[in-house]
N, CA and C atoms as a LAMMPS dump frame, in Angstrom:
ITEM: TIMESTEP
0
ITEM: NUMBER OF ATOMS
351
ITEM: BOX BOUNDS ff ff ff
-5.0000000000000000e+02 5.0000000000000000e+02
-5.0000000000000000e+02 5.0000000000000000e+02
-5.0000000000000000e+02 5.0000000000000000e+02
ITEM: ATOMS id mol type element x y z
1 1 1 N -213.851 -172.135 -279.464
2 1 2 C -213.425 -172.492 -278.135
3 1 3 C -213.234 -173.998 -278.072
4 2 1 N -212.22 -174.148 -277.786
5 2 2 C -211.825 -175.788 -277.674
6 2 3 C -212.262 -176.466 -276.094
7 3 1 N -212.487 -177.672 -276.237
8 3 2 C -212.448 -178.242 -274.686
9 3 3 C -211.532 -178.086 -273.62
10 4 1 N -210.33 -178.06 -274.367
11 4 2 C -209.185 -177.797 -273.486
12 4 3 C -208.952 -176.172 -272.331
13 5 1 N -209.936 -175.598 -273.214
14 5 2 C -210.144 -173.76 -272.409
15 5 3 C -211.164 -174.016 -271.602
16 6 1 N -212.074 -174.844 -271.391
17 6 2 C -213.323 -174.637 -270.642
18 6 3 C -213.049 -175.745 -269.141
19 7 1 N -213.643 -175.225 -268.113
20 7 2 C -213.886 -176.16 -266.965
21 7 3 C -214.52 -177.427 -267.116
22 8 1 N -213.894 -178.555 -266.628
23 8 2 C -215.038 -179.828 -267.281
24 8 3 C -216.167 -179.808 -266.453
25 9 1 N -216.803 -178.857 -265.824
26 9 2 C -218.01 -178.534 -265.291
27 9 3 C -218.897 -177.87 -266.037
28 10 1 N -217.93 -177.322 -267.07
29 10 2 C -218.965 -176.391 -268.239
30 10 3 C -219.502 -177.059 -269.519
31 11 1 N -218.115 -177.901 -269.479
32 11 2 C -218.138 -178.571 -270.555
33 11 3 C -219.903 -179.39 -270.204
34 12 1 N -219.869 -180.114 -269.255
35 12 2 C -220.755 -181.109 -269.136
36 12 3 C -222.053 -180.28 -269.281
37 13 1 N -222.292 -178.838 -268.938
38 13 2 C -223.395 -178.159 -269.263
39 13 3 C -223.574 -178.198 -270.114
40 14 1 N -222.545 -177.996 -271.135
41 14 2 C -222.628 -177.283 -272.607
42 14 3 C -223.267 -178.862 -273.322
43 15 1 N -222.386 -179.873 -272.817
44 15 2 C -223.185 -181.157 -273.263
45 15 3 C -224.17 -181.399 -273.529
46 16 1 N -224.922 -181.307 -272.442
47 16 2 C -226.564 -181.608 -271.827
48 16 3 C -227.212 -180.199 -272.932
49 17 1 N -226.832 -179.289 -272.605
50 17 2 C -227.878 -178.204 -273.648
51 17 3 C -227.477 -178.853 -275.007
52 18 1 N -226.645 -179.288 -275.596
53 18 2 C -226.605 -179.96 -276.623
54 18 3 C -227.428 -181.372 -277.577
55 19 1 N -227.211 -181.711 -276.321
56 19 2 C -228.182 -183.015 -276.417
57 19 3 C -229.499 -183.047 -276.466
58 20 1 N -229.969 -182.336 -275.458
59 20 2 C -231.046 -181.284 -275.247
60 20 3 C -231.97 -180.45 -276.578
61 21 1 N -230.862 -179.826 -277.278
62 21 2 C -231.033 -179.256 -278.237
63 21 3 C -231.155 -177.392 -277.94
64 22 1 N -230.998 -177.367 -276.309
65 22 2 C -230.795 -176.357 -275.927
66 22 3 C -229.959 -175.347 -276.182
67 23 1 N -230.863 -174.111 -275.836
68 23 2 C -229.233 -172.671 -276.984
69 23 3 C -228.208 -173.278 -275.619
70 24 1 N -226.863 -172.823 -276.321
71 24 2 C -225.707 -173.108 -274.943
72 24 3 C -225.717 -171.806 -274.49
73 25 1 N -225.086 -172.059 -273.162
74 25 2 C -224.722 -170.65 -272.534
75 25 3 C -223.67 -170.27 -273.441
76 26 1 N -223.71 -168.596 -273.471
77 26 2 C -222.137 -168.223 -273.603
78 26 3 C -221.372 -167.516 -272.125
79 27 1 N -220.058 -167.917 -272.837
80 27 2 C -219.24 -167.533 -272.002
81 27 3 C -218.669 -166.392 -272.634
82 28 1 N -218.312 -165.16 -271.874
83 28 2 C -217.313 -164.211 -272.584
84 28 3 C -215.844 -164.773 -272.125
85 29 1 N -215.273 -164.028 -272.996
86 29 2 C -213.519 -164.558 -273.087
87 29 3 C -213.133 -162.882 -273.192
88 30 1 N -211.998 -162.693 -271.998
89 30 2 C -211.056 -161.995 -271.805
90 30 3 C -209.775 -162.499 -272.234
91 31 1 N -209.264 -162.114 -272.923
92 31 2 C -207.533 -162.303 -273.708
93 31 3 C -206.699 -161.912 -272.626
94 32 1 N -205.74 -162.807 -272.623
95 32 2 C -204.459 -162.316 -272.296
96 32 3 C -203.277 -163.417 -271.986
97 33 1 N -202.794 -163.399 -271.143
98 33 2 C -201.679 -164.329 -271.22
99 33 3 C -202.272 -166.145 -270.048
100 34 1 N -201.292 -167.288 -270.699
101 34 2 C -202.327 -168.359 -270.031
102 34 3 C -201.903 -168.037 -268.631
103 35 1 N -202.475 -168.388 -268.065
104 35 2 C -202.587 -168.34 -266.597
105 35 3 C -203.328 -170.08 -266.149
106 36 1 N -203.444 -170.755 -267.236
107 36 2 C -204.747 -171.944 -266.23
108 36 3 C -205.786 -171.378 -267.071
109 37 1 N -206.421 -172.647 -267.037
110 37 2 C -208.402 -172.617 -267.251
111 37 3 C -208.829 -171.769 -266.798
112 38 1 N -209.168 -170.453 -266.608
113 38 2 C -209.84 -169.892 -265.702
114 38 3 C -211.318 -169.453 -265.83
115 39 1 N -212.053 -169.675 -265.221
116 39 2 C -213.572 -169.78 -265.62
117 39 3 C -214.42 -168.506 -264.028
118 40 1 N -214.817 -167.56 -264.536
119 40 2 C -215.316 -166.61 -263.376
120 40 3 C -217.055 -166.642 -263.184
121 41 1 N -217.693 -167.074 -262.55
122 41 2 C -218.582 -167.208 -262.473
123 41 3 C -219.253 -166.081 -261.207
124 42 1 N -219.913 -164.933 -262.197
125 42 2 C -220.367 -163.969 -261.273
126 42 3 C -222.023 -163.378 -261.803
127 43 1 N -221.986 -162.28 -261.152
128 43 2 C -223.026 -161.053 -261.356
129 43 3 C -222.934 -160.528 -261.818
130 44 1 N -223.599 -159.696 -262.856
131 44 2 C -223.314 -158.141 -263.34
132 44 3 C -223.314 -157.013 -262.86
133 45 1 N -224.183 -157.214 -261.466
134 45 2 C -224.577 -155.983 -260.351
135 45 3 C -223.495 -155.956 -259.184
136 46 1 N -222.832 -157.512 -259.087
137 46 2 C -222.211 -157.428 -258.185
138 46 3 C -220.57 -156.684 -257.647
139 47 1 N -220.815 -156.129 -256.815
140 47 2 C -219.096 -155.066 -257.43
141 47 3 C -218.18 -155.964 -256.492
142 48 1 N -217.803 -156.851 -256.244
143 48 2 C -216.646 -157.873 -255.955
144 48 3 C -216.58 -158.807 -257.032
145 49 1 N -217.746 -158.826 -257.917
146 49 2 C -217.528 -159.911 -258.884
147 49 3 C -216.847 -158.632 -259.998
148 50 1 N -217.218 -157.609 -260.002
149 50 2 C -216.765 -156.541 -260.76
150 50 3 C -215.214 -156.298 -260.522
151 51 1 N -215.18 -156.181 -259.046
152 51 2 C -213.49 -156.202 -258.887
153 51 3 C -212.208 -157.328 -259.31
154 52 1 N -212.915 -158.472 -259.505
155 52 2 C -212.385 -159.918 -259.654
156 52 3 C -212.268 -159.785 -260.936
157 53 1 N -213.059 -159.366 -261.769
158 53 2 C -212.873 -158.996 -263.471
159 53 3 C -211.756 -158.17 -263.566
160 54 1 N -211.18 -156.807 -262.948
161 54 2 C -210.847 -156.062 -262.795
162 54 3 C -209.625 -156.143 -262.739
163 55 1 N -209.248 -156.957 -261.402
164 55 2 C -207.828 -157.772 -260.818
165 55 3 C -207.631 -158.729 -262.234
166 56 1 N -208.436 -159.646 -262.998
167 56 2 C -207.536 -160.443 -263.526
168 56 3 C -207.313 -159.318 -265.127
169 57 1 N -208.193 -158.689 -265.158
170 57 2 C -207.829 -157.703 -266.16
171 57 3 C -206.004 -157.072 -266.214
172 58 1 N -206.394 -156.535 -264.972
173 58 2 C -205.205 -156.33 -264.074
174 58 3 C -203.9 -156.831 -264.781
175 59 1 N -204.019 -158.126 -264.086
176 59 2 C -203.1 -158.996 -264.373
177 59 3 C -202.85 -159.367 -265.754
178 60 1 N -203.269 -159.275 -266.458
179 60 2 C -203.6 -159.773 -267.463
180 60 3 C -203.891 -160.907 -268.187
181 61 1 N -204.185 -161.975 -267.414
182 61 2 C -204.632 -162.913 -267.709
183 61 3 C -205.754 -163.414 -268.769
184 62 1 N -205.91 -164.335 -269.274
185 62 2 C -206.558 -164.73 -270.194
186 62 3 C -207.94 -165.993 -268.877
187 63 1 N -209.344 -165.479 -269.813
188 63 2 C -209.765 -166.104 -268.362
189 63 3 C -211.499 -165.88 -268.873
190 64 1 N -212.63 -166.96 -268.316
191 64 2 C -213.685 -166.979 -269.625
192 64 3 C -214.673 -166.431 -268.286
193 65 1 N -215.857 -165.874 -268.35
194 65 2 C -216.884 -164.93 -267.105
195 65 3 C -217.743 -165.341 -267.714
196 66 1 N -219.324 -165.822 -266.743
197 66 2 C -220.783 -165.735 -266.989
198 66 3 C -220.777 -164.957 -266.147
199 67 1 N -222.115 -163.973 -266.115
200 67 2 C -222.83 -163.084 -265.154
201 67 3 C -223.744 -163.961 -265.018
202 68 1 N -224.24 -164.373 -264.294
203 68 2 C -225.306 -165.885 -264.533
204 68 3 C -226.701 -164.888 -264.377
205 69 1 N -226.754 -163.912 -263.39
206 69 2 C -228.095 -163.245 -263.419
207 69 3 C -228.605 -162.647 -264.656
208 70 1 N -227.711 -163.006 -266.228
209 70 2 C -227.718 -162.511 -266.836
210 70 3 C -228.604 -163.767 -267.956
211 71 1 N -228.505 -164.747 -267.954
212 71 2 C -228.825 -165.768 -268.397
213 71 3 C -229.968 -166.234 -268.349
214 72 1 N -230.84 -166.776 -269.138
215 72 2 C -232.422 -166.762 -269.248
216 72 3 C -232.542 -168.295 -268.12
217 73 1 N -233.897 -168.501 -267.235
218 73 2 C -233.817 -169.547 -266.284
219 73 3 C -233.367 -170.81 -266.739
220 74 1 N -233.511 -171.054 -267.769
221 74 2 C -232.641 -172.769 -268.107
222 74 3 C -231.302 -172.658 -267.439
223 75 1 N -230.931 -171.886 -268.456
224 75 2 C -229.348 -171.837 -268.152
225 75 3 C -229.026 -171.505 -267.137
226 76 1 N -229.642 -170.596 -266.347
227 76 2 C -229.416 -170.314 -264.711
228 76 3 C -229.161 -171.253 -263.981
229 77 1 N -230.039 -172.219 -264.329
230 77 2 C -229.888 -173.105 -263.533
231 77 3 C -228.918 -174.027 -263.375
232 78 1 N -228.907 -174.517 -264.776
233 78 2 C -228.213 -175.121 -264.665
234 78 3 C -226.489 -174.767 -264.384
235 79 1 N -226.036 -173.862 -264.91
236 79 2 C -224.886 -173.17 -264.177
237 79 3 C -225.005 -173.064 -262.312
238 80 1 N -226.004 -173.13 -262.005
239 80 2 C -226.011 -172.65 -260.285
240 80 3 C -225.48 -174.219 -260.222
241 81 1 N -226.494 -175.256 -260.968
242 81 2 C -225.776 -176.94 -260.301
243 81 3 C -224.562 -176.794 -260.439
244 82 1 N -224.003 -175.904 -261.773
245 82 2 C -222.305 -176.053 -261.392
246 82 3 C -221.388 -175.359 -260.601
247 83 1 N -221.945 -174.237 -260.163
248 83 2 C -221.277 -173.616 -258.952
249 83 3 C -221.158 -174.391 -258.24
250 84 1 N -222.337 -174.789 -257.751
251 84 2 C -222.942 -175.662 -256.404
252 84 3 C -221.356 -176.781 -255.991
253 85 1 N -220.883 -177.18 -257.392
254 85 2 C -219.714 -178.31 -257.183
255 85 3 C -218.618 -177.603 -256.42
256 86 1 N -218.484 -176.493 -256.395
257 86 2 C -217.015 -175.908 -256.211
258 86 3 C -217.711 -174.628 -255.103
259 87 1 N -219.15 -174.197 -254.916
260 87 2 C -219.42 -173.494 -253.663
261 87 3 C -220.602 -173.674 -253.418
262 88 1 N -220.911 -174.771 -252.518
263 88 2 C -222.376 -175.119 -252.385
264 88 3 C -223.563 -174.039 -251.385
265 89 1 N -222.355 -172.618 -251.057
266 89 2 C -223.325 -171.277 -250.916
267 89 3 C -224.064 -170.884 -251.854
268 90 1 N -223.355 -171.651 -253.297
269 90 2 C -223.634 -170.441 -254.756
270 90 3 C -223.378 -168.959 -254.527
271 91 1 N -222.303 -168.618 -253.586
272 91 2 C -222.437 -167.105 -253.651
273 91 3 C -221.267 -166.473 -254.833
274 92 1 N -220.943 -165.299 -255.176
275 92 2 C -220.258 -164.629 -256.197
276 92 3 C -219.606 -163.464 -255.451
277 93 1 N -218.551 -163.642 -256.032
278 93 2 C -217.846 -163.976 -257.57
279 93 3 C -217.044 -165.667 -256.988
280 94 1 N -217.479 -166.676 -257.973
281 94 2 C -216.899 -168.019 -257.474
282 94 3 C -215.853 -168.121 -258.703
283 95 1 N -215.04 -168.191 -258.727
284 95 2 C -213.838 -168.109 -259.632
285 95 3 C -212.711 -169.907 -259.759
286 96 1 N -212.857 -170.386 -261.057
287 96 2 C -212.549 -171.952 -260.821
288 96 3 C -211.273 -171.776 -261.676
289 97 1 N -209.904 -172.326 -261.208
290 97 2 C -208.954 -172.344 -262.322
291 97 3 C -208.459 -173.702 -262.334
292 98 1 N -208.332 -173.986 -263.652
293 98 2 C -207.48 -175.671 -263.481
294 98 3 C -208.667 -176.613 -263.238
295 99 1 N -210.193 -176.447 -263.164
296 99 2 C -210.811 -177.519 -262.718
297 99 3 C -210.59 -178.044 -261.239
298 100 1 N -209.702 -177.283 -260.377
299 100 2 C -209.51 -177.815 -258.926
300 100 3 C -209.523 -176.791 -258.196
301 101 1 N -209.218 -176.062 -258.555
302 101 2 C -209.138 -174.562 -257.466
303 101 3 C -210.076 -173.547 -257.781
304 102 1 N -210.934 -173.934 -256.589
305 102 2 C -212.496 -172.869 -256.432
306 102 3 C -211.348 -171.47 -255.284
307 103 1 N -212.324 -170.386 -255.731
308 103 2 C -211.659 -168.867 -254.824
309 103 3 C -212.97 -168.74 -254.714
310 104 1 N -213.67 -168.906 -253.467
311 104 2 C -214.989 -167.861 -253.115
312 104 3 C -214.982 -167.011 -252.635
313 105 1 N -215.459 -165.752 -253.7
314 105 2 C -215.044 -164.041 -252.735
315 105 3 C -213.962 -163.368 -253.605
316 106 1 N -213.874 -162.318 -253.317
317 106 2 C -213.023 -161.232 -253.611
318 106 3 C -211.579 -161.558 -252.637
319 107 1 N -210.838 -162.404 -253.28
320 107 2 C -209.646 -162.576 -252.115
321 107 3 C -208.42 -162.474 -253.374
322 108 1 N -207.944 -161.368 -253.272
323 108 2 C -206.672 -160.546 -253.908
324 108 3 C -205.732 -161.278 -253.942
325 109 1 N -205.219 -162.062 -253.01
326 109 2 C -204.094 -162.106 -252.171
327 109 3 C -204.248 -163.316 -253.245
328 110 1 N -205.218 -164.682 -252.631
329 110 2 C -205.693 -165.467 -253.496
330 110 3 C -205.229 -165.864 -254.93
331 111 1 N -205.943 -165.031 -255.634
332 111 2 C -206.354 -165.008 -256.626
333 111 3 C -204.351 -164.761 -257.259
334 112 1 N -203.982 -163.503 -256.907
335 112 2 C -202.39 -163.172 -257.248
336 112 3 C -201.638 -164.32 -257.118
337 113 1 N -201.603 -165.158 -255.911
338 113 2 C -200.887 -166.846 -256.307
339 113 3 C -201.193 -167.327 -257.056
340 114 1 N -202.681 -167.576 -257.31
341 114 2 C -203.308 -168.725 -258.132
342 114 3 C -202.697 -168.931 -259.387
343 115 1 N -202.571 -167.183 -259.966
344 115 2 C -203.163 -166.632 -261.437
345 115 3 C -201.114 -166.605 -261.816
346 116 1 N -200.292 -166.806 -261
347 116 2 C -198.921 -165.915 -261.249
348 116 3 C -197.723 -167.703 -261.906
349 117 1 N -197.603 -167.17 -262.786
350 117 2 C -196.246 -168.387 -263.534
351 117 3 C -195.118 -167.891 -263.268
């Protein structure tokens, strides 16, 4: 995974656990066509963060997901400070493309502009 695929919000995590000497988070990677950085930051339980997987599946977009409830407390955390930049609810599914465009929520409509070349 190159720098150029990741949010520079992740990046700076991935930094700090580095430096740290900390395991990094992973991210899973969905294939498909570019669409933008796209970085999904959800739940595993949650079924709007489930549908948001779903839709960009959908679409087919190419596009990287944490389940963060999935992640041991270091890393929790520190991923929540990076939600926090782009939805200071921390609620899910928070979905970041391009490093500028936060989608909080299940918003279809949304997400179909964001994601479309």
């Amino acid at each position: 995974m190159t720098e150029g695929m990741l949010d520079k919000s992740v990046i700076s995590v991935i930094r700090i656990a580095e430096l740290k000497g900390e395991k990094i988070m992973q991210l899973q990677h969905v294939s498909g066509r570019n669409a933008g950085h796209i970085i999904l930051y959800a739940l595993s339980t949650c079924p709007w963060c489930k549908k948001t997987k779903k839709l960009l599946a959908d679409l087919g977009v190419d596009y990287y997901y944490v389940d963060v409830d999935l992640l041991d407390e270091n890393e929790r955390e520190e991923v929540v400070e990076t939600i926090k930049q782009w939805n200071p609810a921390r609620s899910y599914p928070t979905l970041v493309i391009n490093s500028k465009i936060p989608i909080v929520g299940f918003k279809e409509n949304e997400i179909r502009k964001a994601v479309q070349t």
